[in-house]
FIROSE-66462 format. One record per residue (C-alpha): x, y, z; residue number from 0. Coordinates in pm, 1 decimal, padded with zeros to 6 digits. Example, Ala and Ser with C-alpha at 12.3 -4.5 7.8 and 13.67 -1.06 7.14 Angstrom:
# FIROSE-66462
[atom [01230.0,-00450.0,00780.0],0]
[atom [01367.0,-00106.0,00714.0],1]
***
This chain:
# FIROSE-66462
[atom [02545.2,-01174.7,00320.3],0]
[atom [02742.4,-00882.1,00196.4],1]
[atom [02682.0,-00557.3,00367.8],2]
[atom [02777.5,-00175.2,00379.0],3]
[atom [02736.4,00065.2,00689.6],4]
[atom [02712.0,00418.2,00772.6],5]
[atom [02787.8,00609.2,01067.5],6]
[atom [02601.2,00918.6,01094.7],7]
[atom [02775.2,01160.2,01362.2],8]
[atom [02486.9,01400.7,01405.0],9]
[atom [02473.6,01708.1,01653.6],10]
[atom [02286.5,01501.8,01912.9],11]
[atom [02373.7,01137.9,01873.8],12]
[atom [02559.2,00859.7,01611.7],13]
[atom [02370.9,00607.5,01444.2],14]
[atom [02483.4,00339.8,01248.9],15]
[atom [02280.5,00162.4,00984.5],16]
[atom [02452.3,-00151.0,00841.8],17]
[atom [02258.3,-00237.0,00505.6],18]
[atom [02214.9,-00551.0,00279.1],19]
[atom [02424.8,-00480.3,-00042.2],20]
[atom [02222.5,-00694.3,-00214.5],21]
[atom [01898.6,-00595.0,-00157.6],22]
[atom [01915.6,-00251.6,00020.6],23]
[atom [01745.0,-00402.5,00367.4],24]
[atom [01829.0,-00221.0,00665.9],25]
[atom [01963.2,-00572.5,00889.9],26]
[atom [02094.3,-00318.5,01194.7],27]
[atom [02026.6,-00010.8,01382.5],28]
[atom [02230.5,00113.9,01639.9],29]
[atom [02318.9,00458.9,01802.3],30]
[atom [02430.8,00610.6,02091.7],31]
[atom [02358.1,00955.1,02279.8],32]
[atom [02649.5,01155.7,02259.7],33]
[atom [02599.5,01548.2,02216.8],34]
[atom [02846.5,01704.8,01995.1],35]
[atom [02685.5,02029.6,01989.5],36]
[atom [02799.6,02287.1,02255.2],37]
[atom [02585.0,02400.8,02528.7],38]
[atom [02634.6,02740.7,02406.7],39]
[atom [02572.1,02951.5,02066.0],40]
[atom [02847.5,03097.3,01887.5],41]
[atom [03198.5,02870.4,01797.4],42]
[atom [03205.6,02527.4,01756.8],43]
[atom [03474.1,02308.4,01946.1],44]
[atom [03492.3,01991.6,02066.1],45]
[atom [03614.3,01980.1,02441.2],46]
[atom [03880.9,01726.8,02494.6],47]
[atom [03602.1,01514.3,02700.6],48]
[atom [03356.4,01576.0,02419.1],49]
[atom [03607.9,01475.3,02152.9],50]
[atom [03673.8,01140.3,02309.7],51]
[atom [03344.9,01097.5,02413.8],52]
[atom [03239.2,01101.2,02066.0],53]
[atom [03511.9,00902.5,01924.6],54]
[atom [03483.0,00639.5,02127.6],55]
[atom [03126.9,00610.9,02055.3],56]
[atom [03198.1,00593.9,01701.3],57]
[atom [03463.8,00301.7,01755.9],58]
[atom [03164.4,00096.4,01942.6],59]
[atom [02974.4,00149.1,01644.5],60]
[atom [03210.7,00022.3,01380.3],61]
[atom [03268.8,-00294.6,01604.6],62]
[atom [02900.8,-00321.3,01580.8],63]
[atom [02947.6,-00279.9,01157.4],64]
[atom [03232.9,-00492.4,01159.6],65]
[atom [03063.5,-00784.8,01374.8],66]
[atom [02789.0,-00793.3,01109.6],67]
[atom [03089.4,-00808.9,00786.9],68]
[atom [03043.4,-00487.7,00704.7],69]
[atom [03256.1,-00325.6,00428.5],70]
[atom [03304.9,-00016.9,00311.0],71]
[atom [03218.0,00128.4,00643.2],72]
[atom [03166.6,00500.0,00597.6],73]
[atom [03208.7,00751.5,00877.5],74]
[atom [02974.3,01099.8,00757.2],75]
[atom [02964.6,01421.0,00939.6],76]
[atom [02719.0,01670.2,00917.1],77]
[atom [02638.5,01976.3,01038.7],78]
[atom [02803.2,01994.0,01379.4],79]
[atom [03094.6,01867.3,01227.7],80]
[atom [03103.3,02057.6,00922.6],81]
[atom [03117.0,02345.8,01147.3],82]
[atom [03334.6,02199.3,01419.4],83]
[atom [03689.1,02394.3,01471.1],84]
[atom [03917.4,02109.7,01538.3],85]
[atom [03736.0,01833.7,01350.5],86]
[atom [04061.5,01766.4,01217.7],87]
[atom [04163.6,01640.2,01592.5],88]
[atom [03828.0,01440.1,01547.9],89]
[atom [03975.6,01294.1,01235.5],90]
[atom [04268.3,01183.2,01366.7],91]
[atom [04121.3,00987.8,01713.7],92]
[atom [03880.3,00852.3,01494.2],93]
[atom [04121.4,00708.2,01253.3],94]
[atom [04343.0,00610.6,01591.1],95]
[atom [04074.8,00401.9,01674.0],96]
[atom [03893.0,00253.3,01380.8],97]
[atom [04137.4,00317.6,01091.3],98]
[atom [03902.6,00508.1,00889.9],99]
[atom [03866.6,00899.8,00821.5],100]
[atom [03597.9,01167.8,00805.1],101]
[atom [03353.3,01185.2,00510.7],102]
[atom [03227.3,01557.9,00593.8],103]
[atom [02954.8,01713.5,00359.5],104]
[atom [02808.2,01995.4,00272.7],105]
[atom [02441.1,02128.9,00388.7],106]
[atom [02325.5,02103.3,00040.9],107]
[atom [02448.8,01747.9,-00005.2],108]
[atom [02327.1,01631.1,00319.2],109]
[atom [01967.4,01718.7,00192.6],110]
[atom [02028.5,01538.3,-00125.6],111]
[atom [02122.7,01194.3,00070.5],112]
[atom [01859.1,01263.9,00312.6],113]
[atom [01639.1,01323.5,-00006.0],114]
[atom [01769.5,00980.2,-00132.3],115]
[atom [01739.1,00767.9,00232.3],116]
[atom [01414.7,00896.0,00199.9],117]
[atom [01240.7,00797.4,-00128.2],118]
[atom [01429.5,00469.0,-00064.0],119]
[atom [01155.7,00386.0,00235.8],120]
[atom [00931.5,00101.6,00098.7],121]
[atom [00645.3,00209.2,00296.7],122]
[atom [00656.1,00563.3,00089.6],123]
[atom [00683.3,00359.7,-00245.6],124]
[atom [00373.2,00483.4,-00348.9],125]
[atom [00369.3,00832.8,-00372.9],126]
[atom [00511.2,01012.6,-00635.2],127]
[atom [00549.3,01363.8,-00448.4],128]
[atom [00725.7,01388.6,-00106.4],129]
[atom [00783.0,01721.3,00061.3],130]
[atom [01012.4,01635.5,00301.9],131]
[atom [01198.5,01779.5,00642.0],132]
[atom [01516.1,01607.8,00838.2],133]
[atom [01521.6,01796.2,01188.6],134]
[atom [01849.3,01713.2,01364.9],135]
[atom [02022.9,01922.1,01668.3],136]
[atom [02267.4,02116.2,01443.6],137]
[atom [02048.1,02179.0,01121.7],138]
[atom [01721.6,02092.1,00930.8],139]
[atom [01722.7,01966.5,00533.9],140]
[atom [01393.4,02098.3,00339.2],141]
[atom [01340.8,01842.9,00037.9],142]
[atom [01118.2,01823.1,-00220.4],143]
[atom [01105.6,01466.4,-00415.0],144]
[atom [00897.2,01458.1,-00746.7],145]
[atom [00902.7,01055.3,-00892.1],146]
[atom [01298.2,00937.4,-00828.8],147]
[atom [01402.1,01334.3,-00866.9],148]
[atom [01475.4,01624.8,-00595.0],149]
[atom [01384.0,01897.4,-00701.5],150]
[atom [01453.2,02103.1,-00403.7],151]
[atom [01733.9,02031.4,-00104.5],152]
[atom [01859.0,02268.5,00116.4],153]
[atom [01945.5,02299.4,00464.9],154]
[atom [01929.3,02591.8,00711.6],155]
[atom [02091.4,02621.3,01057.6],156]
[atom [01794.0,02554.3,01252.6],157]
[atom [01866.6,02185.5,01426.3],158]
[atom [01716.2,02182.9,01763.6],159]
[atom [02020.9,02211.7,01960.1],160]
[atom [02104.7,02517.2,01811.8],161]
[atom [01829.5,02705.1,01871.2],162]
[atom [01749.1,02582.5,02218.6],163]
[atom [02079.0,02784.7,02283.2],164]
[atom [02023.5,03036.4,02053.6],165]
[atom [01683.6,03148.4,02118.3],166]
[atom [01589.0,02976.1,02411.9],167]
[atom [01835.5,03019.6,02634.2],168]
[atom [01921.5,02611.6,02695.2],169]
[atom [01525.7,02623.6,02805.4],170]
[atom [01528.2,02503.7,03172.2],171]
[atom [01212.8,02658.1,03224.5],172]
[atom [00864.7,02698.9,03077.3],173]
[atom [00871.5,02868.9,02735.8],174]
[atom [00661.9,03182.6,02722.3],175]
[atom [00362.4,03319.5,02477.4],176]
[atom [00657.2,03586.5,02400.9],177]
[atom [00960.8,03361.4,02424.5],178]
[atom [00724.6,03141.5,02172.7],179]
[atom [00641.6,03465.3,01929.2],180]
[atom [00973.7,03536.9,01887.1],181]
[atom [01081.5,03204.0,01844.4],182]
[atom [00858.1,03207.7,01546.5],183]
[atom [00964.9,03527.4,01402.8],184]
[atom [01290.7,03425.1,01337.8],185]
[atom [01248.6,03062.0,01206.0],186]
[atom [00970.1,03218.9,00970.9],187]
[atom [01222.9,03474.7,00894.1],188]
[atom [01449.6,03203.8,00724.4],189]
[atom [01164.0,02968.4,00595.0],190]
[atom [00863.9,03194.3,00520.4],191]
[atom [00984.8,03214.3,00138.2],192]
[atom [01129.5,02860.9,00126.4],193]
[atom [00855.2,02619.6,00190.1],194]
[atom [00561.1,02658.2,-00116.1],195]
[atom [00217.5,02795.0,00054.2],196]
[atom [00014.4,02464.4,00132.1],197]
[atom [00212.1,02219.2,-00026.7],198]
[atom [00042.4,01959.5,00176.8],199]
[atom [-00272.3,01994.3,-00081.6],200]
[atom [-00011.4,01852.5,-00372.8],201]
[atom [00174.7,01648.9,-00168.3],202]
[atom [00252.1,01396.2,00122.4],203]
[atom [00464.1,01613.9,00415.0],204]
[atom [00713.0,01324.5,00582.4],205]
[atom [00929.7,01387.5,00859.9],206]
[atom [01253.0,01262.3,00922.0],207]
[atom [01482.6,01302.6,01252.1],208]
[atom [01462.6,01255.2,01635.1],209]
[atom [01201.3,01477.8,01703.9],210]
[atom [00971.6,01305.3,01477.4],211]
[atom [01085.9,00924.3,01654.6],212]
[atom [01029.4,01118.9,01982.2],213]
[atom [00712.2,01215.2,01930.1],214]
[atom [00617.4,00846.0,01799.4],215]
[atom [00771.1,00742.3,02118.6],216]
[atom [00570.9,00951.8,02276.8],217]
[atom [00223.4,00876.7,02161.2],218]
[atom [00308.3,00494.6,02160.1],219]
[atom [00371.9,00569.9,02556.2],220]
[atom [00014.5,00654.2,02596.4],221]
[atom [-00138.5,00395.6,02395.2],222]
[atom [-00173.8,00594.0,02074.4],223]
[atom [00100.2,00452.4,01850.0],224]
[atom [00068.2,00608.7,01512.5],225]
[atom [-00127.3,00423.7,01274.8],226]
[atom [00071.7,00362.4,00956.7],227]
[atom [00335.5,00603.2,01061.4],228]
[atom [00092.3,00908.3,01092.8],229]
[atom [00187.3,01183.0,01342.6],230]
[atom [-00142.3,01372.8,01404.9],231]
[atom [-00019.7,01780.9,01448.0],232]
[atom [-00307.7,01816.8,01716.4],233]
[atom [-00122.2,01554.6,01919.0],234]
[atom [00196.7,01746.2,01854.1],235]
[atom [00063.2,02124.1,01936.9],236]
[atom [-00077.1,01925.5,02247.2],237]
[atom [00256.8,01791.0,02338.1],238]
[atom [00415.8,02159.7,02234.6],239]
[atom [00155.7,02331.4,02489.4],240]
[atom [00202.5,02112.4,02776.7],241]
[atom [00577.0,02092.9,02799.0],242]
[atom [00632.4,02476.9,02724.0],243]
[atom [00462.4,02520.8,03054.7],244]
[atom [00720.5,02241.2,03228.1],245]
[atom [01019.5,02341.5,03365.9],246]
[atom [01301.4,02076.5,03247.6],247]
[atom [01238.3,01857.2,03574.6],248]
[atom [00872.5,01843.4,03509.4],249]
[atom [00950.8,01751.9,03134.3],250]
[atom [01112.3,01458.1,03307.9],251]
[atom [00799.0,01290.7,03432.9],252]
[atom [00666.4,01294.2,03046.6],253]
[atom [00628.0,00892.5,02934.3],254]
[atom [00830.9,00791.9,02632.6],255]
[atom [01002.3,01121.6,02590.5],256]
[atom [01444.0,01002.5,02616.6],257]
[atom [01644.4,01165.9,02913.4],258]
[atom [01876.2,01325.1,02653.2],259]
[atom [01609.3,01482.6,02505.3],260]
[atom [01436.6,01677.2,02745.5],261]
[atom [01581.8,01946.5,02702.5],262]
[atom [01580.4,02053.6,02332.2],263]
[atom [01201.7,01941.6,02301.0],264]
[atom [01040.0,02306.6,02355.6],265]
[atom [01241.3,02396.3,02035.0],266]
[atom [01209.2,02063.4,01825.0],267]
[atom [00784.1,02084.7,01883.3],268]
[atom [00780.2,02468.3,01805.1],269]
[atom [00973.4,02408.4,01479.7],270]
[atom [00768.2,02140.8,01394.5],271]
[atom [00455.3,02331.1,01456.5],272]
[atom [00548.9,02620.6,01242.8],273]
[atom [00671.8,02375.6,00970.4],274]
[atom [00273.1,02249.2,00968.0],275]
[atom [00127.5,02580.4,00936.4],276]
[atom [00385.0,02671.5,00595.1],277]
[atom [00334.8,02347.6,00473.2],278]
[atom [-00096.1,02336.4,00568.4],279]
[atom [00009.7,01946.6,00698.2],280]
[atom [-00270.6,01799.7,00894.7],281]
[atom [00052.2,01516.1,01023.1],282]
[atom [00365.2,01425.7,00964.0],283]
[atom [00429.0,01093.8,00809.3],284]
[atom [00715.4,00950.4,00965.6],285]
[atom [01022.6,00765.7,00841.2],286]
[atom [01297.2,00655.4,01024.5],287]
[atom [01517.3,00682.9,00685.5],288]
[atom [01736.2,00941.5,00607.8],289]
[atom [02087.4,01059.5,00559.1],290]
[atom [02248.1,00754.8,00630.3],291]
[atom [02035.7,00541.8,00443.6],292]
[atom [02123.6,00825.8,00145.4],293]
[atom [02519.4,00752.4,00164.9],294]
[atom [02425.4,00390.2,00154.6],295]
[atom [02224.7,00402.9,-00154.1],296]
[atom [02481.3,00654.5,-00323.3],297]
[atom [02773.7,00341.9,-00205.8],298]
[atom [02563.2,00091.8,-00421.1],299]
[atom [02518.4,00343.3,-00708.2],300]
[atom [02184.2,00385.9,-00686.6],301]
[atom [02157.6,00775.8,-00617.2],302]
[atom [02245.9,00944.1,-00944.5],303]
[atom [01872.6,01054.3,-01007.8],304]
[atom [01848.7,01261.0,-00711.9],305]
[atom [02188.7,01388.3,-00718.0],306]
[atom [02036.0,01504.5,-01107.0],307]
***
């Protein structure tokens, strides 16, 4: 079997998918929880822990490609990266270890693979209009998918670990009603004229990222898996209320939520909440597709009607 694989360093963690040439088949997930986002707002720069932290993490990864035959193995950076200082030291350790370089993109393009990973999802086969959201720590894509076309992609500096820093203050206590309010006002302020006024009525609203997985996670831990991939919003306001009264201990004792998590969910269920009400979305429908999956279509050539 002949396969390719992508390494998506993210803000929060690196995944690797390694994908069936042939046929497009996901045949192996993998990731690992390494933070590359700094516990602070303002400058981006990998600590010399961080940095080899992260590298080394990506070198497990490609052993994991490169057990399975894979070739080309791609290494993509997003928006942590893209922002990152001394990515260029990054670079170099990474191609130390594994012998391959940086592919770092843009915001825009980002959303366009994430665009692509995501119409390539058999289970969303059938629907002809997607309006689509990739939450990740650094940044969030906003999509729009009409057919095999995207007619919208952009990305805003909104990830979860940003904003936990930025207007949360790293949240190790309970959020409050102001602390929430404001919290809205300013991701409204950037989305408000973005997102089309109940787009949910024309199309299907799918969500992308690991605050969507979480929240699957989540429900699965108390017996409600999603059925057919649905994430019910009045399970996620539900989830929102109860851990914006927790301080980060407390969140601790929630079932199915990760350890490395815990921290940036106050901001990942507010956003989420707010992106229902602009969008009028009842649920989410979830798909663990995305970016990655994107750079692996555009590797086989299958990607120039998105990129249209």
């Amino acid at each position: 079997m002949s396969t390719s694989a992508v390494v998506d360093i993210g803000s929060n963690s690196i995944k690797v998918s390694v994908l069936d040439r042939l046929t497009g088949r996901e045949v192996l997930r993998a990731s690992e929880s390494v933070r590359l986002f700094p516990a602070a707002a303002g400058e981006i720069i990998l600590s010399a822990e961080v940095l080899e932290a992260g590298a080394q993490a990506v070198a497990r990864l490609v052993a994991t490609a490169r057990g399975q035959k894979a070739d080309p193995i791609v290494l993509l950076g997003t928006s942590a990266l893209r922002e990152c200082v001394n990515r260029m030291d990054f670079d170099a350790r990474l191609r130390a270890l594994t012998g391959i370089g940086l592919t770092v993109v843009s915001g825009e393009v980002e959303a366009r693979l994430a665009a692509d990973g995501i119409r390539s999802d058999p289970a969303l086969a059938g629907y002809q209009h997607l309006f689509a959201f990739d939450l990740g720590g650094g940044s969030l894509e906003v999509m729009e998918i009409r057919g095999q076309r995207c007619t919208l992609a952009r990305s805003f500096p909104l990830g979860s670990v940003r904003l936990t820093h930025s207007l949360l203050e790293g949240a190790p206590g309970p959020i409050s009603e102001p602390a929430q309010f404001a919290f809205r006002y300013e991701v409204l302020k950037t989305l408000g004229e973005v997102i089309p006024a109940q787009v949910a009525e024309r199309a299907l609203i799918v969500g992308a990222g690991g605050a969507f997985a979480v929240v699957a996670l989540y429900l699965e831990a108390l017996g409600e898996p999603p059925v057919g991939g649905r994430l019910p919003l009045l399970r996620i306001r539900e989830l929102k209320d109860k851990i914006c009264r927790l301080t980060a201990d407390e969140r601790r004792t929630l079932p199915g939520i990760p350890a490395d998590r815990v921290d940036i969910m106050p901001a990942a269920l507010l956003t989420l909440c707010i992106l229902a009400d602009l969008t009028g979305a009842d649920a989410f429908q979830l798909t663990h597709r995305g970016v990655r999956h994107g750079m692996a279509q555009l590797l086989l050539g299958e990607s120039g009607k998105l990129f249209s």
